[in-house]
C-alpha positions as CSV (number, residue, x, y, z in Angstrom):
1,X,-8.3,-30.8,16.9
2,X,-8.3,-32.9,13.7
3,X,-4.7,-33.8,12.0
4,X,-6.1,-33.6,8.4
5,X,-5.1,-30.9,6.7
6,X,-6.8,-30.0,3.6
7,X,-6.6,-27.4,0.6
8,X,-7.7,-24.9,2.9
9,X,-4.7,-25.0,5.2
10,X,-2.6,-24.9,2.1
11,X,-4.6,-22.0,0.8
12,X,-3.7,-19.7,3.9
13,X,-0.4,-21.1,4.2
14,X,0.8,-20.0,0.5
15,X,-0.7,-16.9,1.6
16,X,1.4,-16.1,4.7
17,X,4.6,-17.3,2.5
18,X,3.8,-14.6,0.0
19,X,3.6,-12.0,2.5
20,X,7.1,-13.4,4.5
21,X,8.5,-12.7,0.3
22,X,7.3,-9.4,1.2
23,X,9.2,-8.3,3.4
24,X,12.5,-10.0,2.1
25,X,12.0,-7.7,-1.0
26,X,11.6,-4.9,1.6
27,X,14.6,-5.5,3.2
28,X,16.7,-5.9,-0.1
29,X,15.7,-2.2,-1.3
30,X,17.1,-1.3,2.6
31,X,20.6,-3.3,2.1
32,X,21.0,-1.8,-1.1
33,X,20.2,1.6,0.7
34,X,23.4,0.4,2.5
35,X,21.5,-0.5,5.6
36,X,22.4,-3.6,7.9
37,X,19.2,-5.2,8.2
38,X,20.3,-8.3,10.4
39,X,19.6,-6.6,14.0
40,X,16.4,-5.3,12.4
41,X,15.2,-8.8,11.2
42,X,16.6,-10.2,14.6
43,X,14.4,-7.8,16.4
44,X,11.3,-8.7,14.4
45,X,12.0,-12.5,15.1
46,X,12.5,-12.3,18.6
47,X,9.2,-9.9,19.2
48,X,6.9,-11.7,16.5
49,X,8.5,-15.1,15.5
50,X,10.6,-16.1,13.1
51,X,9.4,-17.1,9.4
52,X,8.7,-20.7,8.3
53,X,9.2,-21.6,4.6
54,X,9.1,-25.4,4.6
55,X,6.6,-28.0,3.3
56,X,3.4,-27.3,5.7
57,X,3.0,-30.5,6.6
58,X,6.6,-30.4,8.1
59,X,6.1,-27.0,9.8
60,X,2.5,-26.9,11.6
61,X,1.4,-28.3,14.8
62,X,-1.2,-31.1,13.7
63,X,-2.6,-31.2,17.2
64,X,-4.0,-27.5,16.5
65,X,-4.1,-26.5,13.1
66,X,-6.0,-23.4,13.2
67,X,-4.0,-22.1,16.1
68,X,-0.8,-22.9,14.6
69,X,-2.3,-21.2,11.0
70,X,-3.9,-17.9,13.2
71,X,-0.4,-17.2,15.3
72,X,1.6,-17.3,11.7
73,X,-0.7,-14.8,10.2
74,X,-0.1,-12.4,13.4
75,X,3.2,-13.0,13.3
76,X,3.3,-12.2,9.4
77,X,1.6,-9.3,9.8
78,X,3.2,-8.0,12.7
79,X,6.9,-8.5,11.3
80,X,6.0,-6.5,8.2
81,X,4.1,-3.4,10.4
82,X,7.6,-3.8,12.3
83,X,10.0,-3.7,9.5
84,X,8.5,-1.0,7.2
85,X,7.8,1.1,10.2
86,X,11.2,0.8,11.2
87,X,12.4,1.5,8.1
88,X,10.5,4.9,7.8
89,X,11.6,5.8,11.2
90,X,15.0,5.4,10.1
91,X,14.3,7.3,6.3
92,X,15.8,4.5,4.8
93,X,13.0,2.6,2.2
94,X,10.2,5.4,0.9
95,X,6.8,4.4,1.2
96,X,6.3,4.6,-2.5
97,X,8.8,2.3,-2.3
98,X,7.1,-0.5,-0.4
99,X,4.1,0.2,-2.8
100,X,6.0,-0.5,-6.1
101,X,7.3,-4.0,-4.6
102,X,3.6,-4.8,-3.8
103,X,3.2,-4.0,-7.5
104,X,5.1,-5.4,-9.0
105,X,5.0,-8.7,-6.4
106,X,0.7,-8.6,-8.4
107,X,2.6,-8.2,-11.7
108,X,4.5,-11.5,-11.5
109,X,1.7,-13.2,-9.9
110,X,-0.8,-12.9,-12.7
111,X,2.1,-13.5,-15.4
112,X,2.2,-16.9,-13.7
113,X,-1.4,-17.0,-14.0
114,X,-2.0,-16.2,-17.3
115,X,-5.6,-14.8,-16.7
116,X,-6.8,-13.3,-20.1
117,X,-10.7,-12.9,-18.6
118,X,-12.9,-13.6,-16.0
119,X,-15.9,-12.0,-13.9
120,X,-15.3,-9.3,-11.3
121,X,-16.2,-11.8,-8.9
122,X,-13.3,-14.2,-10.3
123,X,-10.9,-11.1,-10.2
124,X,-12.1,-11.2,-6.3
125,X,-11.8,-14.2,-5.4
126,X,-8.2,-14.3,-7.0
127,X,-7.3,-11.2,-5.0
128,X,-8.1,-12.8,-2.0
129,X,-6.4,-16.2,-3.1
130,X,-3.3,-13.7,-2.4
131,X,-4.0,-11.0,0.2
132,X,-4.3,-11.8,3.8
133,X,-7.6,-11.0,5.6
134,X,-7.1,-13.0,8.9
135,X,-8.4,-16.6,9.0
136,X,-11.8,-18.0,6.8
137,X,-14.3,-17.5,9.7
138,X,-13.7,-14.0,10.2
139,X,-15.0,-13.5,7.1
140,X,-14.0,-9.8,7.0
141,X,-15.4,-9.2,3.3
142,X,-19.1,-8.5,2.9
143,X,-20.1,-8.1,-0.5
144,X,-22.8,-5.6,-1.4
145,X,-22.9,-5.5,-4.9
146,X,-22.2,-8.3,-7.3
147,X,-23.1,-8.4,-11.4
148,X,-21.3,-8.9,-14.8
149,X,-19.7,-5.5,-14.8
150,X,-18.6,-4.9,-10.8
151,X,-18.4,-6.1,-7.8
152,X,-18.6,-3.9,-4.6
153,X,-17.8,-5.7,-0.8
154,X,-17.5,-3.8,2.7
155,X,-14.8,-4.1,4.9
156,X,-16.4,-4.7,8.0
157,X,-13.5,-5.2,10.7
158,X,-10.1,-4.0,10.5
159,X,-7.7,-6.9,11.2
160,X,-4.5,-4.9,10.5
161,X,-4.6,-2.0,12.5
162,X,-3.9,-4.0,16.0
163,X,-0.5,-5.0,14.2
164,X,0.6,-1.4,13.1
165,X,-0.8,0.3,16.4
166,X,1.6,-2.2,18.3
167,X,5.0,-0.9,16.3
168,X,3.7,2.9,16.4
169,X,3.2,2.4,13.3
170,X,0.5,3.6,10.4
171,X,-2.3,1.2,9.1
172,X,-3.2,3.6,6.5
173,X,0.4,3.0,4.8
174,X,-0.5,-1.1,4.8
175,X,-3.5,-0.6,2.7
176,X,-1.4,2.2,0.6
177,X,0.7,-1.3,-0.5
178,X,-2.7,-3.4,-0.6
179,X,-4.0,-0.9,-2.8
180,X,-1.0,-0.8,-5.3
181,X,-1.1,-4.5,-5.0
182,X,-4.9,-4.8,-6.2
183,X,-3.7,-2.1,-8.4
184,X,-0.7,-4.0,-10.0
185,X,-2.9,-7.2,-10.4
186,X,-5.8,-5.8,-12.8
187,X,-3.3,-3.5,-14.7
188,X,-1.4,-6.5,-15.5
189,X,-4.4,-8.9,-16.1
190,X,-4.7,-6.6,-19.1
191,X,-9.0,-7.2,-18.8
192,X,-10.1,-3.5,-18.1
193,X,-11.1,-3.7,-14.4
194,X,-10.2,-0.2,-12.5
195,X,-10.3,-0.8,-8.3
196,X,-11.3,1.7,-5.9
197,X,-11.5,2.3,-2.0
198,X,-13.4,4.4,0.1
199,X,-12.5,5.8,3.7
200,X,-15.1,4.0,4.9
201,X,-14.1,0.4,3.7
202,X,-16.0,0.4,0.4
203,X,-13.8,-1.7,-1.9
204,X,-15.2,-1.7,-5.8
205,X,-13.8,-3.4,-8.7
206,X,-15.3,-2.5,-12.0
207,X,-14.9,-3.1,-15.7
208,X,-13.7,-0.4,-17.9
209,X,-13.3,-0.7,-21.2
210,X,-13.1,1.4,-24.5
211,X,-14.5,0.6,-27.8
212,X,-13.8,3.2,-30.4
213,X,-16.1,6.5,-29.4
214,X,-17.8,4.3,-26.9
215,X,-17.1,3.9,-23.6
216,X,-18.6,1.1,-21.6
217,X,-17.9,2.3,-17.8
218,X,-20.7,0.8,-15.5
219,X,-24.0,-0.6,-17.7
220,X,-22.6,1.8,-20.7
221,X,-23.4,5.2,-22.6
């Protein structure tokens, strides 16, 4: 395996790091719920790993990059299924609760940003410069549609649910938060794109605007 790593490895590391700030702001709403969140996060750490935060090129295994990158997406994943499931077990965090820090989490993300325009298939590819959908060559997002007002992709494997089927948990509340997060990230972009999912894994992102008694909502009226 080669030792290089390159902006790729980065890409799917930042990645991995968001989601590990994830659960941290899932575990502060339980502490301030008054809930000791230490055996909890010991628990998660023993049965998935524990969380790296360092420089990459400090943390991975250069003798098997991909590996290294696949196993802290799973263990990512796995932790969060673990600690929100957990969590509801125990009625201490709400699930609308989980949903406004993946919200808000999109909100502060585009603030650093800036982004004041761009083409639904910018909007996607920004998305997914954020939201984990396993490794590159699974490539898990087909998309069927692409022009200057939407964009429209199929979901065509479910990565997550092996993750929330292992804790007894829900995969339908994990793309509840992806939603809100998608959600959070075009209301705050502030550039009139509306997202929407189907039950069976039809994502579309399409521009919405309003001009006076106009209303351009597809190829316009």
């Amino acid at each position: 395996m080669s030792t290089f790593l390159g902006n790729i490895h980065y890409w799917l590391y930042d990645k991995i790091k968001l989601h590990e700030e994830l659960i941290e702001n899932v575990i502060d709403i339980a502490k301030k719920n008054d809930y000791n969140s230490e055996e909890l996060l010991s628990s998660s750490y023993s049965k998935y790993g524990s969380p790296v935060s360092g420089l990459l090129e400090n943390e991975i295994d250069h003798s098997n990059i991909h590996g290294w990158l696949q196993e802290k997406i799973k263990s990512v994943e796995s932790r969060l299924a673990y600690v929100v499931t957990e969590l509801f077990k125990s009625n201490i965090v709400k699930k609308e609760d989980v949903a406004v820090i993946f919200y808000k989490n999109a909100v502060d993300i585009v603030g650093k940003l800036g982004i004041n325009e761009g083409t639904p298939q910018d909007i996607f590819n920004l998305i997914f410069d954020y939201m984990l959908e396993g490794m590159p060559c699974d490539r898990v997002n087909e998309i069927i549609e692409n022009n200057r007002i939407m964009i429209t992709w199929k979901t065509t494997r479910d990565l997550h649910k092996v993750y929330w089927d292992e804790v007894g948990g829900d995969v339908n509340n994990f793309y509840y938060f992806k939603d809100s997060w998608i959600n959070g990230f075009l209301s705050a972009s502030g550039i009139g794109y509306k997202y929407s999912r189907t039950e069976n894994g039809i994502n579309t992102i399409k521009k919405v605007w309003f001009y006076g008694w106009h209303c351009i909502n597809g190829w316009g009226t």
